[in-house]
C-alpha positions in Angstrom: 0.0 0.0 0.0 1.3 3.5 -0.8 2.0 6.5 1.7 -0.3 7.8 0.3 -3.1 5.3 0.8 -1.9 4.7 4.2 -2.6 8.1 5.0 -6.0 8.2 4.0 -6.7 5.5 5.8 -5.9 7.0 8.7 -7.7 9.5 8.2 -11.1 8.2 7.3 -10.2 6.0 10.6 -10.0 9.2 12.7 -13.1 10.8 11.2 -15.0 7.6 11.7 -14.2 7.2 15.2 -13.7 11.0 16.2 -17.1 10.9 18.3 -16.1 7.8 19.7 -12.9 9.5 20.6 -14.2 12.8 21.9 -16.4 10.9 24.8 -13.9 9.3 26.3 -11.6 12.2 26.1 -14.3 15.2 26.3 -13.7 18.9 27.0 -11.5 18.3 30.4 -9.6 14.9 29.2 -9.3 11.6 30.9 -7.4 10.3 33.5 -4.3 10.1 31.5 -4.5 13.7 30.8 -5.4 15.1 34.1 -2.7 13.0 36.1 0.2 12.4 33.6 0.1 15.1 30.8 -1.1 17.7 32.8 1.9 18.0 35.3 4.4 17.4 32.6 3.3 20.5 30.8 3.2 22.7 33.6 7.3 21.3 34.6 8.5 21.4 31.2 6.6 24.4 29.3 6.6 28.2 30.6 4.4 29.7 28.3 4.9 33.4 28.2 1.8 36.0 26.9 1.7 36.3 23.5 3.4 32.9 23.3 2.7 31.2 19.6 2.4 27.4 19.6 2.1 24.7 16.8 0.2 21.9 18.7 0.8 18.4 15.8 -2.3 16.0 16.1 -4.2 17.9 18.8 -7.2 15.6 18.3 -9.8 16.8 21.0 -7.0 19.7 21.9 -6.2 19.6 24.9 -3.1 20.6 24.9 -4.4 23.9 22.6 -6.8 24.7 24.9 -4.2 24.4 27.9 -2.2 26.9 26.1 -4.4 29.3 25.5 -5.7 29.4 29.0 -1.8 30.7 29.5 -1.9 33.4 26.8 -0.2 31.3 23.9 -1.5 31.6 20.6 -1.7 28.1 19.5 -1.9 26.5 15.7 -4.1 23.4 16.4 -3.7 21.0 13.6 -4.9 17.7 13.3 -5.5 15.4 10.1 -9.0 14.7 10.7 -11.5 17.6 10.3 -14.1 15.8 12.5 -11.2 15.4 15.6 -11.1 19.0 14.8 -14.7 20.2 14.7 -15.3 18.2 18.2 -12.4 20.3 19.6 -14.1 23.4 18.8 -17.1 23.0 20.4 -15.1 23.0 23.5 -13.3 26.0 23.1 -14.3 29.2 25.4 -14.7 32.4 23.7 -11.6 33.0 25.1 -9.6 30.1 24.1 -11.6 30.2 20.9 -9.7 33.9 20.2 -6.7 32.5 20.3 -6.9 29.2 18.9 -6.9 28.8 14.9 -7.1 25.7 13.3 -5.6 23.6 10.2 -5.7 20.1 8.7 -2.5 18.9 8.7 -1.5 15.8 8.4 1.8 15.4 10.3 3.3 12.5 8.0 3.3 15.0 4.6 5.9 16.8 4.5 4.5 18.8 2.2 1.7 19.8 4.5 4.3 21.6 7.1 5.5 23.3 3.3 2.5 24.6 2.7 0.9 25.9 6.0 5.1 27.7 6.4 4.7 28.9 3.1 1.4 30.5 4.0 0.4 30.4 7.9 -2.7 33.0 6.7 -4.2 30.1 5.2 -4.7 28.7 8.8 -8.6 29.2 10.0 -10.5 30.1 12.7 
């Protein structure tokens, strides 16, 4: 099978389960993230105001959301649109100001070519 096949497997996978997903993560995360990830971002990342962020396969995001709560201006990109659209709903008119997302998928390099090549492109 291609790359290129491969990859739109995957992604038809994560659109097809991206509900599935979103429950057992949801708009505060899971276990995992509230007890492992959680505490690792706060010891290893200081994020400053006005901080910008590229956050690869944020899924429900998480990790976007964290970082804008701090003030970051964050890139969420994700290769599934649905992973995407469920993050969204979660966002605070807050986080939702600084948050923009893409579709990216992080195994084409000539995805990270063109969003570099034109970061306006990225949307709300």
């Amino acid at each position: 099978m291609s790359d290129l096949a491969l990859s739109k497997e995957s992604t038809g996978s994560w659109n097809a389960n991206a509900a599935y997903w979103d429950e057992g993560v949801g708009r505060d995360g899971n276990k995992y993230w509230n007890v492992l990830q959680v505490p690792t971002l706060e010891r290893l990342i200081d994020v400053k105001p006005d901080s910008k962020a590229l956050d690869l396969a944020s899924g429900t995001g998480l990790t976007s959301r964290w970082l804008a709560r701090r003030g970051a201006t964050v890139i969420a990109t994700d290769e599934s649109p649905q992973m995407l659209e469920h993050a969204a709903t979660y966002n605070t008119p807050e986080e939702a100001a600084r948050i923009y997302s893409q579709v990216l998928d992080v195994t084409q390099p000539a995805a990270f070519e063109a969003l570099l090549a034109d970061p306006r492109a990225v949307r709300r």
